[in-house]
N, C-alpha and C positions, 0 to 999 in steps of 0.2 A: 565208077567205084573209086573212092579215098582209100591212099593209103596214107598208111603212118610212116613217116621217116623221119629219124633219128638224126639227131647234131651234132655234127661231126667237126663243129667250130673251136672246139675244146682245145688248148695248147697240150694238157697233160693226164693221162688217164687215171680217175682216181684210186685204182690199186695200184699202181705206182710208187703215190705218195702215203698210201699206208705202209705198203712194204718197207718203204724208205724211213720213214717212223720209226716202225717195229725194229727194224734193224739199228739203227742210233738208239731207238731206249734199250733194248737187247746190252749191245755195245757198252755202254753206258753203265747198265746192271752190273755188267761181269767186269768190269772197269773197278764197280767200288767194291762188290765180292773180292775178289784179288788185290787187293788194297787192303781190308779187313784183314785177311788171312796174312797176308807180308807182314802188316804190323802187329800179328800175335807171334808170327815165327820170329819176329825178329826182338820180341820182350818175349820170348822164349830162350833163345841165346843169351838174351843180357844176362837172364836167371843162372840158365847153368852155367858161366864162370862166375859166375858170384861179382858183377859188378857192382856199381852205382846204378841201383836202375835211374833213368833221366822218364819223366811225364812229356816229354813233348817224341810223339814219333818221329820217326827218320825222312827227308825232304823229299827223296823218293815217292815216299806214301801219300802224301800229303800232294803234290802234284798227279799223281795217278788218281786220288778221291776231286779234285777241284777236275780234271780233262771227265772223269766218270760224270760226274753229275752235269759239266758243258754237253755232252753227248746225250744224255738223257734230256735237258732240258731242249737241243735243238731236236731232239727226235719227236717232244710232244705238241712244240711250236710248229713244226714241218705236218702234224699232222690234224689241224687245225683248220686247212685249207687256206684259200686267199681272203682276206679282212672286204668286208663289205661296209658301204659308206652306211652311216646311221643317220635317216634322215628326221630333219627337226620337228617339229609336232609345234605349230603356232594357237592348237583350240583351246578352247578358253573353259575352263575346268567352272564347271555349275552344277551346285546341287539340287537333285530335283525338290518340284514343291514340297511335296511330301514329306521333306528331312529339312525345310527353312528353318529358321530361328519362329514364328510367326506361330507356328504350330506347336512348340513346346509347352510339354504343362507340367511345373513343379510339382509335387506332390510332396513337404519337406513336413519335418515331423512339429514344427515350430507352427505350424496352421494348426495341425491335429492337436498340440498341446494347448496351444488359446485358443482352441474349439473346446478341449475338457476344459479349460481352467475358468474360460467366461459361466460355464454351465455349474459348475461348482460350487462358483462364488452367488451364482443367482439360489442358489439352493440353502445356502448357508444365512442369508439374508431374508 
């Protein structure tokens, strides 16, 4: 009797590394949500004392939106798995007979027109 046995050569188990994904885009998500929300509370403020409002948010925000979207971006690259070699392809790209040049048949409206036009002129003559 064969059995089956399973490979246990693996350095890292792959729900692991989805978890660990899911938890940096997670991360990440709620990173730029909370960032969003700062910089409405905080052009909230500016309004109600009646400043100058200013267009550029507060440096705060703006660092919590760039760590938010680093977090999300290592969470989708981590869950990608390990890169695999791509290997090169040397065959030699041929079209079958069937679609050669050899086998083409125009059919262009300039044959059809000096096919009427020769018939024409014999008729007219």
């Amino acid at each position: 009797a064969t059995y089956c046995t399973r490979n246990t050569t693996t350095t890292q188990h792959p729900t692991k590394m989805i978890s660990s994904s899911v938890l940096l885009t997670c991360l990440g998500s709620l990173l730029v949500l909370h960032s969003a929300y700062s910089c409405l509370h905080y052009r909230s403020i500016v309004a109600e004392f009646e400043q100058e409002s200013t267009s550029a948010p507060p440096v705060d925000v703006i660092i919590e939106v760039f760590l938010g979207f680093l977090c999300c971006l290592l969470g989708q690259m981590t869950s990608i798995g390990p890169l695999v070699e791509i290997g090169a392809v040397t065959k030699e790209i041929v079209a079958p007979a069937y679609r050669s040049r050899q086998f083409d048949i125009y059919n262009v409206r300039r044959k059809a027109l000096n096919c009427f036009a020769k018939t024409a002129t014999k008729t007219t003559n």
